[in-house]
C-alpha positions as CSV (number, residue, x, y, z in Angstrom):
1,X,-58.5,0.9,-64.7
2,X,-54.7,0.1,-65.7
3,X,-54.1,4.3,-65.9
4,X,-55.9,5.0,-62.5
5,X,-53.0,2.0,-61.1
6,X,-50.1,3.8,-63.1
7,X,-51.0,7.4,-61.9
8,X,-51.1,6.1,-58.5
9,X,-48.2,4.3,-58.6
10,X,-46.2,7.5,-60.4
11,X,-47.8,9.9,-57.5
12,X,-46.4,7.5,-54.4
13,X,-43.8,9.0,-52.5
14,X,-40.5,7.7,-53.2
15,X,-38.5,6.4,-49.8
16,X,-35.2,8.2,-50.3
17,X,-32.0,5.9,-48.3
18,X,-31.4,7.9,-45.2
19,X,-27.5,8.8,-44.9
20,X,-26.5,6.5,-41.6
21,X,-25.8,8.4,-38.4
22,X,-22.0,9.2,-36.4
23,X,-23.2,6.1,-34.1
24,X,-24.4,3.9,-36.7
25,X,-20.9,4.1,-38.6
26,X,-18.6,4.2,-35.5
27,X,-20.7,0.9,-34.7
28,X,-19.5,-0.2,-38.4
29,X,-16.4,0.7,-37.9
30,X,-15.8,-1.1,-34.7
31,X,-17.2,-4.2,-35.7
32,X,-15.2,-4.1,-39.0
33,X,-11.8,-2.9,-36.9
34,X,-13.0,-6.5,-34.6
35,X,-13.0,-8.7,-37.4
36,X,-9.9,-7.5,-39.2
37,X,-8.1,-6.8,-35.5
38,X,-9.5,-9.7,-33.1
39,X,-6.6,-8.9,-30.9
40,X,-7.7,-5.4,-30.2
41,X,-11.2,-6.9,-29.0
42,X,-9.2,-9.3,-27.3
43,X,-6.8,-6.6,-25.5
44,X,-9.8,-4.9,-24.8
45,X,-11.9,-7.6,-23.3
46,X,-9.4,-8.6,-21.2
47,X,-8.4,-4.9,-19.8
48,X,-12.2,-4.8,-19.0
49,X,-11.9,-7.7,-17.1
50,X,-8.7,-6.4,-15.1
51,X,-10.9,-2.8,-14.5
52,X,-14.0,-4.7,-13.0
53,X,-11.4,-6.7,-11.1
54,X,-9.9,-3.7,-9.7
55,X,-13.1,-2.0,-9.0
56,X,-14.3,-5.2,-6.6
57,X,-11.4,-6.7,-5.4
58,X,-13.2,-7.0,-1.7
59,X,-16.1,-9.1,-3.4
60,X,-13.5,-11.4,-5.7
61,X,-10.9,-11.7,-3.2
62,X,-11.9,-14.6,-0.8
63,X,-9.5,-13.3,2.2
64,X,-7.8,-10.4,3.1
65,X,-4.6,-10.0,1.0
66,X,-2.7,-9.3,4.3
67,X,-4.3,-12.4,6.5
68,X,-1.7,-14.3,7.6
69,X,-4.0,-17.4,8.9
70,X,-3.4,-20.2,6.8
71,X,0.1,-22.8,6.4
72,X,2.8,-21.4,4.9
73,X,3.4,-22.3,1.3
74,X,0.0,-24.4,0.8
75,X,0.2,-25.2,-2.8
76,X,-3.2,-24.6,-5.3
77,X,-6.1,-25.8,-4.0
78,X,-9.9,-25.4,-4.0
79,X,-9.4,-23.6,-1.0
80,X,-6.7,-21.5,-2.0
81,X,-6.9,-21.1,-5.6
82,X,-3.1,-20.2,-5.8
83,X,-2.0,-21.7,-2.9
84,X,0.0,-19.2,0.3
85,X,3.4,-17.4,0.4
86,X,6.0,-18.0,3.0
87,X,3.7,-16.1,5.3
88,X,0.4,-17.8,5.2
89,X,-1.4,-15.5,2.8
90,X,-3.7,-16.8,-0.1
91,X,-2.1,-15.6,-3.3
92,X,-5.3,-15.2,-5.1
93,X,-6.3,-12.4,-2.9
94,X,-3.2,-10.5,-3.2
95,X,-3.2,-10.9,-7.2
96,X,-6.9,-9.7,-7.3
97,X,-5.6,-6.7,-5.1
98,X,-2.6,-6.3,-6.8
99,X,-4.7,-5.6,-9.9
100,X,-6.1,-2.5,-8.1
101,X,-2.3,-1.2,-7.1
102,X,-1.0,-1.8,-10.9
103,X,-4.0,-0.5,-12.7
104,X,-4.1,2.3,-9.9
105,X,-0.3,3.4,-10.4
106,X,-1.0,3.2,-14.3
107,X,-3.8,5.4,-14.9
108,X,-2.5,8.3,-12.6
109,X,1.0,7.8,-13.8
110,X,-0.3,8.2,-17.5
111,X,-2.5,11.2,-16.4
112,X,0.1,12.7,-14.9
113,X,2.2,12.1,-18.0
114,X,-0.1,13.0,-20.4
115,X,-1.3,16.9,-19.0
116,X,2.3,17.6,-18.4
117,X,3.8,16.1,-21.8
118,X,0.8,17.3,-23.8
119,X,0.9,21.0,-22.8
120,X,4.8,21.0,-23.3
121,X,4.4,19.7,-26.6
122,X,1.5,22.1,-27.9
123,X,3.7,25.1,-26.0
124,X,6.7,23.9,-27.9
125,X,5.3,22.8,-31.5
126,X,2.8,25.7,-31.8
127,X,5.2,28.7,-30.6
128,X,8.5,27.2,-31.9
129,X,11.5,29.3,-31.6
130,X,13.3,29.7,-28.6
131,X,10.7,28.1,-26.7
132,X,11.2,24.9,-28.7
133,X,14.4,25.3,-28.3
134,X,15.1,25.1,-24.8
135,X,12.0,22.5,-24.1
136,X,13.4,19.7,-26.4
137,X,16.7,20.0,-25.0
138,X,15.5,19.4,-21.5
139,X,12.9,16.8,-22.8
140,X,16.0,15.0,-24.9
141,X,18.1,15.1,-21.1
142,X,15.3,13.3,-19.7
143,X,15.2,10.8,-22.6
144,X,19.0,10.1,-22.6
145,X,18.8,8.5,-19.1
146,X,17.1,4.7,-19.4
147,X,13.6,4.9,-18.1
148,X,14.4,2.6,-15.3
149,X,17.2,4.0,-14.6
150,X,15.3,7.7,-14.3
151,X,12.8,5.9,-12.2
152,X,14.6,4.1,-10.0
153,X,16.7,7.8,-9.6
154,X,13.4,9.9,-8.8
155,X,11.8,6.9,-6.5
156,X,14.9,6.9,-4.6
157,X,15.2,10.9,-4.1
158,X,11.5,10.7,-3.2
159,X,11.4,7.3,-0.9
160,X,9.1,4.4,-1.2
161,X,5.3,4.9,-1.2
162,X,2.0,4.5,-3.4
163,X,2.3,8.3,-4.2
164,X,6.3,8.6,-4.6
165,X,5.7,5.5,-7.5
166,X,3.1,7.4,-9.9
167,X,4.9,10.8,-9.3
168,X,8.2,8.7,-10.8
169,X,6.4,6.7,-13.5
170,X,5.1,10.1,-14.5
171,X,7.8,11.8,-15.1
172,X,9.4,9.3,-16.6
173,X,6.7,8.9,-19.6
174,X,6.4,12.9,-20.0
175,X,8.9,13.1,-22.4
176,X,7.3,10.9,-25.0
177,X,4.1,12.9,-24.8
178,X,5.9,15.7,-25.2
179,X,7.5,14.5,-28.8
180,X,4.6,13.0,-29.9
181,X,2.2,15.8,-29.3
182,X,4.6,18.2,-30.7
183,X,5.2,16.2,-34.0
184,X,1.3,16.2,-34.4
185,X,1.2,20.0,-34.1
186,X,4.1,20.7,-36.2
187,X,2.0,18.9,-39.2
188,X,-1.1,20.8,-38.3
189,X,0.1,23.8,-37.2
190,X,0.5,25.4,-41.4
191,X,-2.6,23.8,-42.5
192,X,-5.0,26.4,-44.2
193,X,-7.5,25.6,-41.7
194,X,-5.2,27.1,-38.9
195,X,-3.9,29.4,-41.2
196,X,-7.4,30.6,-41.7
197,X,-8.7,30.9,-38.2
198,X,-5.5,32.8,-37.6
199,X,-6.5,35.5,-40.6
200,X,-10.3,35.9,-39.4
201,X,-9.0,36.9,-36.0
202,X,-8.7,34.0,-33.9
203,X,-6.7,33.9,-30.8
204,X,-4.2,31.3,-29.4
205,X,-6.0,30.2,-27.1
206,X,-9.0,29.7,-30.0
207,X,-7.1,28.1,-32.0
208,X,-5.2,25.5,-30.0
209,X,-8.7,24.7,-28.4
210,X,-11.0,24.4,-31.3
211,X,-8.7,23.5,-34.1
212,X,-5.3,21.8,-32.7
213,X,-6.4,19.9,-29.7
214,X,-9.2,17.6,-31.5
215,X,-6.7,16.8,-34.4
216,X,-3.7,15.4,-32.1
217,X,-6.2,13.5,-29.5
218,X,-5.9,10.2,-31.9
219,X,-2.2,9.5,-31.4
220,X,-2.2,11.0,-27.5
221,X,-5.1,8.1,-27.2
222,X,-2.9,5.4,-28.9
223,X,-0.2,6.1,-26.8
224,X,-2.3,6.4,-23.6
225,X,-3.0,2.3,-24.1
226,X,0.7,1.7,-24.8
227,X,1.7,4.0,-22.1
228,X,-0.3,2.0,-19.7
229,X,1.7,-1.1,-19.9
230,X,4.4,0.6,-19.6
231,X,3.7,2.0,-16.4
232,X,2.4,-1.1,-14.5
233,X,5.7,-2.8,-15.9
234,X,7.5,0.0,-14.1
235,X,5.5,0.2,-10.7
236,X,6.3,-3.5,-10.9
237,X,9.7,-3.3,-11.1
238,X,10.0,-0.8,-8.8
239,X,8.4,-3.0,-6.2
240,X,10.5,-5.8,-7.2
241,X,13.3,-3.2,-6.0
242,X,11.7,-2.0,-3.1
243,X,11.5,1.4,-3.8
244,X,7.3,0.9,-4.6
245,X,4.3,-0.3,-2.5
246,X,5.3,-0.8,1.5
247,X,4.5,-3.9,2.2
248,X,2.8,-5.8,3.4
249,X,0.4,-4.3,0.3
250,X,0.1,-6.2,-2.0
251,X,2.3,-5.7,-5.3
252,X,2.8,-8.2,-8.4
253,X,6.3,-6.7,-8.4
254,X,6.6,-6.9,-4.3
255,X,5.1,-11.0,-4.5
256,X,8.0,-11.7,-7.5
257,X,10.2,-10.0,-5.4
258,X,8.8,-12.2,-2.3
259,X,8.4,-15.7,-4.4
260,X,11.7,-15.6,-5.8
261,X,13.1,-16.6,-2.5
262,X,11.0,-20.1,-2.4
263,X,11.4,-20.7,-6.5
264,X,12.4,-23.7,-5.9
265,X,10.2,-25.4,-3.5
266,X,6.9,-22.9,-3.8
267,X,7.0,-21.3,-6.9
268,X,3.5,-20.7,-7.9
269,X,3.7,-17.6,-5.8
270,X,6.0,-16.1,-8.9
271,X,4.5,-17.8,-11.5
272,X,0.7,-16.0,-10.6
273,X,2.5,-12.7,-10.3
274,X,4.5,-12.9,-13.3
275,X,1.6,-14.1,-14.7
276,X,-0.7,-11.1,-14.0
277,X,2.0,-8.7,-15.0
278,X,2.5,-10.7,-18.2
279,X,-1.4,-10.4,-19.0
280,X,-2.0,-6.7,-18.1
281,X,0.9,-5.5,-20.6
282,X,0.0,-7.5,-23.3
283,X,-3.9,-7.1,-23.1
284,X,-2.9,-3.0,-23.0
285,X,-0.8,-3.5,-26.4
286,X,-3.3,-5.2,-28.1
287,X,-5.9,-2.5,-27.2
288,X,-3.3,-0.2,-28.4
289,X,-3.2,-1.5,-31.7
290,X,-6.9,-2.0,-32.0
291,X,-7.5,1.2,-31.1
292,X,-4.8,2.5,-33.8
293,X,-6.7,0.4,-36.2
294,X,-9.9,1.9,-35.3
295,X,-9.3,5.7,-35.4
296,X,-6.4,6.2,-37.5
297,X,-7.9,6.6,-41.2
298,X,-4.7,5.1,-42.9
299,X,-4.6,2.0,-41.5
300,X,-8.9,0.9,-42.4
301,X,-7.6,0.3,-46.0
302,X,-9.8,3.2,-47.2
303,X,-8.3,3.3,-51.0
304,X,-10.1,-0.1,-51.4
């Protein structure tokens, strides 16, 4: 009786641990990078919040961010959550709009940025030579001029406008991309895998597609986040300037610029805007850093 038991116990399949999946250890990982980096989560909360804002400002906003209906300068109030400019117009609504203009401005400007900067920096760190050469030195022009400065300079030649502020803002932040992606390819570009695909036959085109482009996408999507701040501080100031949105659109930049001129007697109107601008960058560098947490290898404390 006991040897029938053993023999069936000895012939039972044995449940052999399954290796977990891509998603199952990404889902680790991002939980782990949240409790080690609950300012990452936090960045990125709060840069969800701003998108869903963005995406239905006409539902949040109560009125239309150009009415001009109610008394002037109204200070918070059920009613008007953030009180009215010198015009009559309910703050709230204009900040809730204004989230769509920044976060509008940002994404293209970084787009634009990062095709531009990206393919200069592959051209330059993956061909070298003369290329190189002559790239860098017109990347290092553009980076000798403040980037305000170089914004203000394009925004002016091109004139005031939604369009004329991401073209500016682009171009301001291609130079970055450009020396960052071609530092990545310079450390990638002699590794035996390349140097391999290169020997079997591989083309350029090959090569750059399948073996450099996924291995330089984690510091490009790093940079994106910080990059992102940087342009709605930017498209802010430039609209504090006047060389941004036209008014009467709404702009945190345009409503500082507005505010500043009832600081004194009304200045809730530049405390929201400031306010909003002072959120959306620092949510977008704390994403930044989580995300840098979260892909880059070094920085999980892997050697423990």
């Amino acid at each position: 009786m006991h040897t029938s038991t053993r023999a069936s116990a000895s012939t039972a399949p044995i449940s052999q641990p399954q290796p977990p999946s891509r998603l199952g250890a990404f889902g680790k990982g991002l939980a782990r990078s949240v409790r080690t980096n609950p300012t990452g989560a936090l960045g990125a909360v709060i840069v969800v919040l701003l998108v869903i804002t963005a995406l239905f400002a006409e539902t949040i906003a109560p009125y239309s961010p150009t009415r001009q209906g109610a008394p002037r300068l109204l200070p918070p109030s059920p009613e008007h959550l953030m009180g009215t400019d010198r015009l009559g117009r309910d703050i709230f609504s204009r900040v809730v709009f204004g989230t769509r203009v920044s976060l509008y401005v940002g994404f293209v400007a970084v787009t634009i940025a990062l095709i531009i900067g990206s393919i200069i920096g592959i051209v330059s760190g993956y061909w070298s030579g003369i290329t190189d050469s002559l790239l860098m030195r017109f990347m290092d022009m553009l980076l000798a001029f403040p980037g305000l400065v170089l914004a203000l300079l394009i925004a002016g030649l091109l004139g005031q406008g939604l369009t004329n502020t991401m073209i500016a803002v682009g171009i301001v932040a291609i130079p970055v991309y450009a020396r960052v992606t071609r530092a990545s390819v310079l450390e990638i570009v002699n590794r035996d895998y390349i140097l391999a695909a290169r020997a079997m036959g591989a083309g350029d085109r090959h090569t750059i597609s399948r073996h450099v482009l996924p291995n330089i996408l984690v510091p490009l999507i790093v940079l994106v986040t910080v990059s992102l701040s940087t342009a709605v501080l930017a498209e802010s100031s430039l609209s504090f300037l006047g060389l941004g949105v036209v008014p009467p659109n709404p702009s945190w930049g345009g409503m500082l610029a507005d505010g500043r001129t009832t600081l004194e007697i009304a200045p809730w109107q530049a405390i929201f805007a400031g306010a909003a601008i002072f959120v959306t960058v620092l949510a977008f560098n704390f994403l930044g850093d989580g995300l840098r947490d979260l892909l880059d290898p070094r920085m999980r404390g892997v050697g423990t």
